[in-house]
C-alpha positions in Angstrom: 0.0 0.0 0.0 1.4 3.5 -0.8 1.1 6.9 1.2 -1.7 7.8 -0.7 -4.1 4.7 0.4 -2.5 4.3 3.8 -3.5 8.5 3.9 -7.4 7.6 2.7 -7.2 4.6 4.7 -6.3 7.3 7.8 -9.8 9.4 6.4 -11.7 6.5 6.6 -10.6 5.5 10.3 -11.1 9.4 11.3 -14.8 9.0 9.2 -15.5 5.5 11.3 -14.1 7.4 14.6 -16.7 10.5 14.5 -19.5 7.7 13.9 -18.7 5.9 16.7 -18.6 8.7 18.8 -21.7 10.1 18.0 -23.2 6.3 18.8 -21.4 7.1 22.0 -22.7 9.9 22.7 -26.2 9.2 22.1 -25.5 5.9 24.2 -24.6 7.8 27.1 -27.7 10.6 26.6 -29.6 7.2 26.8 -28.0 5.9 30.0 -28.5 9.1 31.9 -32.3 9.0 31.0 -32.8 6.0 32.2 -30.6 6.5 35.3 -32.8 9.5 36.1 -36.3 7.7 34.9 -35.0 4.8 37.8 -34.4 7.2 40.3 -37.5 9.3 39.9 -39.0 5.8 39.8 -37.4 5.1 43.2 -39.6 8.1 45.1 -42.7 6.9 44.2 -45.3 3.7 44.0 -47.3 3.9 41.1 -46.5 5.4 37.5 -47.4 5.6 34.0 -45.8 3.7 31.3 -46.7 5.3 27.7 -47.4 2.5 25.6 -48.1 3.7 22.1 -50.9 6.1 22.5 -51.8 5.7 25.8 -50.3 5.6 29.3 -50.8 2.7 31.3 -50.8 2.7 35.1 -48.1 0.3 36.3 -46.2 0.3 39.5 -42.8 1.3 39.7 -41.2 -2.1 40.3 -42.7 -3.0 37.2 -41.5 0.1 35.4 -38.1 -0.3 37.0 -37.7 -3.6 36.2 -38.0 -2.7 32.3 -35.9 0.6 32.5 -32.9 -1.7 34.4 -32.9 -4.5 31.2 -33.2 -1.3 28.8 -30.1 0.4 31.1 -28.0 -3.2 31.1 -28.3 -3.2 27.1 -27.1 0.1 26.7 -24.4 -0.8 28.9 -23.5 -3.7 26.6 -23.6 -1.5 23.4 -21.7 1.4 25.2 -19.0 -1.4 26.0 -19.2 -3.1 22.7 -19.1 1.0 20.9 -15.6 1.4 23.5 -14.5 -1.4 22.1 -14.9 -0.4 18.7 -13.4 3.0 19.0 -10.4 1.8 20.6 -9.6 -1.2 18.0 -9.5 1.7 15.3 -8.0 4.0 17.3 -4.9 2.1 17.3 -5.2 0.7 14.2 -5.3 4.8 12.7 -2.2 5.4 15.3 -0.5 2.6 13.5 -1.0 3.3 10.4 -0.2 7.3 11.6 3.6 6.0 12.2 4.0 4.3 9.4 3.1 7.2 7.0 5.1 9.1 8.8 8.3 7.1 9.2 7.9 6.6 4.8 7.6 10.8 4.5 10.5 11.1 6.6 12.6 8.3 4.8 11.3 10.4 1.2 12.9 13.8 2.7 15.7 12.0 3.5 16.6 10.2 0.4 15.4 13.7 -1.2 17.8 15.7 0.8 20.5 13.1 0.1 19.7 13.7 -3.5 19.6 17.6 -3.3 22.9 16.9 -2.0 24.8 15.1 -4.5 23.7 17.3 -7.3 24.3 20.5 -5.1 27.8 19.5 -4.6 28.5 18.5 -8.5 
């Protein structure tokens, strides 16, 4: 692969980076809702679950009890999303060096060049 991939390759991993953070971040907005929907749920007996339509009248274990399975899945994507973000993360950082260590080898070899015919 030459600079010029490895360099679109590097835009693509920056491009997959800002998606996953914007899961991320939505991921987390999620996890705060539902931590404050539990502990609203927490002060009181009896709630309302909107289903569709309508609001049904439910008590909060019930309620709690859904919101705490929704909460543990979001944890599992959230984990799943960190995951993700760090793989190509390091896989971009890699990929970072190695562009870099070729540019510097060009200027060097360029120089070297610049060099030889300078001096003839």
């Amino acid at each position: 692969m030459d600079n010029d991939e490895k360099i679109k390759t590097l835009q693509n991993y920056e491009y997959k980076l800002q998606q996953i953070l914007t899961q991320k971040q939505q991921m987390q907005g999620n996890l705060m809702e539902l931590n404050n929907a539990i502990s609203e749920l927490e002060k009181n007996n009896e709630a309302y679950e909107i289903v569709g339509p309508i609001m049904i009248k439910k008590s909060s274990s019930e309620i709690t009890k859904g919101l705490t399975e929704k909460k543990s899945l979001v944890d599992i994507k959230l984990k799943s999303i960190d995951k993700q973000e760090k793989m190509i993360q390091e896989k971009a950082q890699e990929l970072q060096h190695e562009v870099l260590n070729e540019m510097q080898k060009t200027n060097a070899n360029k120089k070297g060049r610049d060099n030889v015919q300078t001096s003839k």
